[in-house]
C-alpha positions in Angstrom: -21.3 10.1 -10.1 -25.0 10.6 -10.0 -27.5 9.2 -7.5 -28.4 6.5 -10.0 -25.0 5.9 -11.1 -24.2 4.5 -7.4 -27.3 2.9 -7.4 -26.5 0.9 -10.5 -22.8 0.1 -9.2 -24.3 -1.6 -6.2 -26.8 -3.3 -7.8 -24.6 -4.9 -10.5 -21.3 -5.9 -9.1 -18.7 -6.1 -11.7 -15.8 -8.0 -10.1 -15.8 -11.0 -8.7 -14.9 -10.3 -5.2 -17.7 -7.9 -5.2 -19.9 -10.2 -6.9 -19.3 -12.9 -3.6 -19.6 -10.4 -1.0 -23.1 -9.2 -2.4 -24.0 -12.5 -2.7 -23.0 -13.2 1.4 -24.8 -9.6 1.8 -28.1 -11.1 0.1 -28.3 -14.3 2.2 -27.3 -13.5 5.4 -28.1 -9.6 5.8 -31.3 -9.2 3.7 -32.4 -13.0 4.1 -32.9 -13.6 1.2 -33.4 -17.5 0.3 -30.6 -19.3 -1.7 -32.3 -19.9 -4.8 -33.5 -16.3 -5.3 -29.9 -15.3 -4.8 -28.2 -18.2 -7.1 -30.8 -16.6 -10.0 -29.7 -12.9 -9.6 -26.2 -13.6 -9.4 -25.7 -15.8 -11.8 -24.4 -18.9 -10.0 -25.2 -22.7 -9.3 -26.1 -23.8 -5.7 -22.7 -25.9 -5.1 -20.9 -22.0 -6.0 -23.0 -20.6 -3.6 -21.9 -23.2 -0.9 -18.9 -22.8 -1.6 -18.9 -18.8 -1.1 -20.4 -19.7 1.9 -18.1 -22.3 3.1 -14.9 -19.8 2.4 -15.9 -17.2 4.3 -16.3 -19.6 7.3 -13.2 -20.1 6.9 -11.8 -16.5 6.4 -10.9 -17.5 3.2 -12.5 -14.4 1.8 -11.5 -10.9 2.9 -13.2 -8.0 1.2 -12.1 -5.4 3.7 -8.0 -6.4 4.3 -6.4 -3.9 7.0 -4.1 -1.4 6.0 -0.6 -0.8 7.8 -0.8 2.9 8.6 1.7 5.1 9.1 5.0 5.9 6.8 6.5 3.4 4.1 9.9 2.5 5.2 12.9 4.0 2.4 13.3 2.4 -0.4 17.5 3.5 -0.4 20.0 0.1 -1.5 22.4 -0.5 0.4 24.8 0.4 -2.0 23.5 4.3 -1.9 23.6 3.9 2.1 27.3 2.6 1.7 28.2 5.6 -0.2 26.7 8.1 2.1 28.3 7.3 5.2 31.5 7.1 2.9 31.2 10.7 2.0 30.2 11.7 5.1 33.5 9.9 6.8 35.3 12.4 4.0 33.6 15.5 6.1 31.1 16.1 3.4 28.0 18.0 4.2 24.3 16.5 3.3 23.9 18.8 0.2 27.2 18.1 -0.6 26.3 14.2 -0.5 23.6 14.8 -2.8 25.4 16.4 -5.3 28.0 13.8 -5.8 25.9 11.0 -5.5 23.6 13.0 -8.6 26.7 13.0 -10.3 26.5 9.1 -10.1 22.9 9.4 -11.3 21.8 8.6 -7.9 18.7 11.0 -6.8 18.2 11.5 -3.4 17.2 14.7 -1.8 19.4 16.0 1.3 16.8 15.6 4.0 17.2 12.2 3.2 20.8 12.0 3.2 20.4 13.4 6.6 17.8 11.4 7.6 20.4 7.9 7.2 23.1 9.7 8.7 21.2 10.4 12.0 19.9 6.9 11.8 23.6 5.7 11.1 24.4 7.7 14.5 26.2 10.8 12.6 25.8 14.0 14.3 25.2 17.7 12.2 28.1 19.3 10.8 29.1 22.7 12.3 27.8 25.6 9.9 30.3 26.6 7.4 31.2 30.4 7.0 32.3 31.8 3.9 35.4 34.0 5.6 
């Protein structure tokens, strides 16, 4: 986007909730009076009051908060169930994944290892190929 391309977004809100918040921005940051602000924008006086009046009363958020950090897994139950099932039949976490693939259930192994520390299962002892 070019200079004027930015300048242009700002200067004609396309969506509603930006349309409000430039409006708010006109009145109260650049005091500018009401009726100059209805004519740009495109709205009556009672609209305008009522922009107003809903902010007051935090019923317009333009900037909601964000919950940082990491989503929480989106595994059913049902896949959960059947991991700590094969686990129980001494199954390792690759071997997990391939039989739950086979059920057309795709889950990678850090995963599967990831619910059966949370589940309280320890590591299985390396396997040698003597």
């Amino acid at each position: 986007m070019t200079q004027t391309d930015i300048s242009l977004y700002f200067a004609n809100p396309t969506t509603p909730d930006h349309r409000k918040y430039e409006v708010l921005r006109a009145l109260f940051l650049e005091k500018l009076p009401q009726k100059e602000v209805t004519e740009k924008f495109g709205y009556t006086n009672y609209t305008v009051q009522a922009i107003i009046r809903d902010f007051r009363q935090g019923k317009l958020i333009f900037f909601p908060q964000k919950k940082p950090g990491p989503k929480d897994r989106t595994i059913s139950e049902e896949a959960k169930t059947k991991i700590i099932s094969l686990r129980k039949q001494n199954l390792s976490a690759e071997d997990i994944c391939t039989q739950l693939l086979s059920e057309n259930i795709k889950i990678s192994s850090r995963t599967v290892e990831r619910i059966l520390e949370d589940e309280g299962f320890s590591k299985l002892t390396r396997r040698t190929n003597k």
